[in-house]
N, C-alpha and C positions, 0 to 999 in steps of 0.2 A: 644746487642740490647737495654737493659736499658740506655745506655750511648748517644747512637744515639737520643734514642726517647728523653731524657734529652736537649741534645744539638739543636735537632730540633724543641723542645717547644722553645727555648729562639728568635731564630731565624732563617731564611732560609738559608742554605747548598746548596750547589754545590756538586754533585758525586768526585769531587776529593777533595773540603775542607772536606766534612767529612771524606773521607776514608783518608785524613792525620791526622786529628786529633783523628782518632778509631786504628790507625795504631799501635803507640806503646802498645797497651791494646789489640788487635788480638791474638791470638794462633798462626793464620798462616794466608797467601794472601785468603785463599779458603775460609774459616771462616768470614774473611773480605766483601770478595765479596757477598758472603749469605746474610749478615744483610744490605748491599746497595744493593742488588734486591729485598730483601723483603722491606726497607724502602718505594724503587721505587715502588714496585707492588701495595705496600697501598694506594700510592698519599702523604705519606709524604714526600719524596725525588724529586723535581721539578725544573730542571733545568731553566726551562722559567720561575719561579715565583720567583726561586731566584735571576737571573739577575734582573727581575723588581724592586726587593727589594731592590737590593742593587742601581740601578740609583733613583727610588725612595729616597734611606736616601740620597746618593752623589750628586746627581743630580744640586740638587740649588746653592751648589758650586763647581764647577767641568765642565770642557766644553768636548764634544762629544770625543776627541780624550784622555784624562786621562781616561774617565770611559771605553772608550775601552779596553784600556793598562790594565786596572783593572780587568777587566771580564775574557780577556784573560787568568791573572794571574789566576782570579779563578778554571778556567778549563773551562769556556763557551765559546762557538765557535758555528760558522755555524748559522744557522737561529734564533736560541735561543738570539743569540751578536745582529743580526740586528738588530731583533723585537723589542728588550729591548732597543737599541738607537732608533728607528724611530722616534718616540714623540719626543725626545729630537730636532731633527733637526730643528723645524720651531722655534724653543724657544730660541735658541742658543744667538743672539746677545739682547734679552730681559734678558737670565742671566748674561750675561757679565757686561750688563749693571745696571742691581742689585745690584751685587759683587763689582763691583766697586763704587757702589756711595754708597753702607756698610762701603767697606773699606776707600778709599779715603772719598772720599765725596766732593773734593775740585780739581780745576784742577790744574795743576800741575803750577809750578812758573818758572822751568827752562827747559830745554833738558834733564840732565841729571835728576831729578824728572819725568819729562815723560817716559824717558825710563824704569825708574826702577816701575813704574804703568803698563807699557806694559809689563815687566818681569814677573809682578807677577801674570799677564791673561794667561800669554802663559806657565807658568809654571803649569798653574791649566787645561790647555787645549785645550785652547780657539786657534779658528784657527785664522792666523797671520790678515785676512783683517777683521774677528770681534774685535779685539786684537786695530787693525788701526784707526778703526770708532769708537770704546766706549771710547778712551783715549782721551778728546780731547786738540789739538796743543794748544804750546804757540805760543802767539804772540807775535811779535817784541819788544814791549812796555815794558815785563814782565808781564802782563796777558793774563792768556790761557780765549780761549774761549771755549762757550760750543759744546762738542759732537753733531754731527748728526748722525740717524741711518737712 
């Protein structure tokens, strides 16, 4: 129990991150399970508050479909996953568009520079037609122009 309540001062847990990281320091699965129902029954164990937390810290870089994949990973599922992306959907091509003018900042010079600017939205999450709209084309001449959203 001292080890739970330690790890859930630092930061918010998911029912299956802590019980993998209480797992090797258990006695047994039944002992395990005791200190994650009683976590849960305190209000310190929160699946909905952890998802939030973690799109919360991920969130500003990161597009709807990575913090999925993520959450997933965690053990969050079912309504807890929605909830925790909903806010994120109306924001989507405003962070895209963030991230990209953080990282770039410049539009791209060639095809292949554009593409590897859209590689690195779509790798972070971002779905393909925010991915389209926030990079914007070169032009014929050698200079891209600016993005429309």
């Amino acid at each position: 129990m001292a080890r739970a309540l330690r790890a859930l001062a630092r930061r918010e847990y998911t029912r299956a991150e802590l019980a993998r990281r209480l797992a090797p320091h258990a006695s047994d699965a039944d002992a395990l399970a005791a200190v994650l129902d009683a976590c849960a029954a305190r209000g310190w164990l929160d699946e909905q508050r952890a998802a939030e937390a973690h799109v919360r810290r991920r969130g500003e870089a990161m597009g709807s479909a990575r913090l999925r994949a993520e959450l997933r990973e965690r053990g969050v599922s079912g309504e807890a996953l929605d909830a925790a992306l909903q806010p994120l959907a109306a924001t989507e091509a405003e962070r895209a568009r963030a991230l990209w003018t953080r990282r770039f900042g410049a539009a791209p010079r060639d095809a292949a520079e554009r593409a590897r600017q859209m590689r690195f939205l779509a790798a972070r999450g971002f779905a393909a037609d925010v991915v389209r709209r926030t990079v914007p084309p070169v032009s014929p001449g050698g200079d891209a122009t600016e993005a429309t959203d």
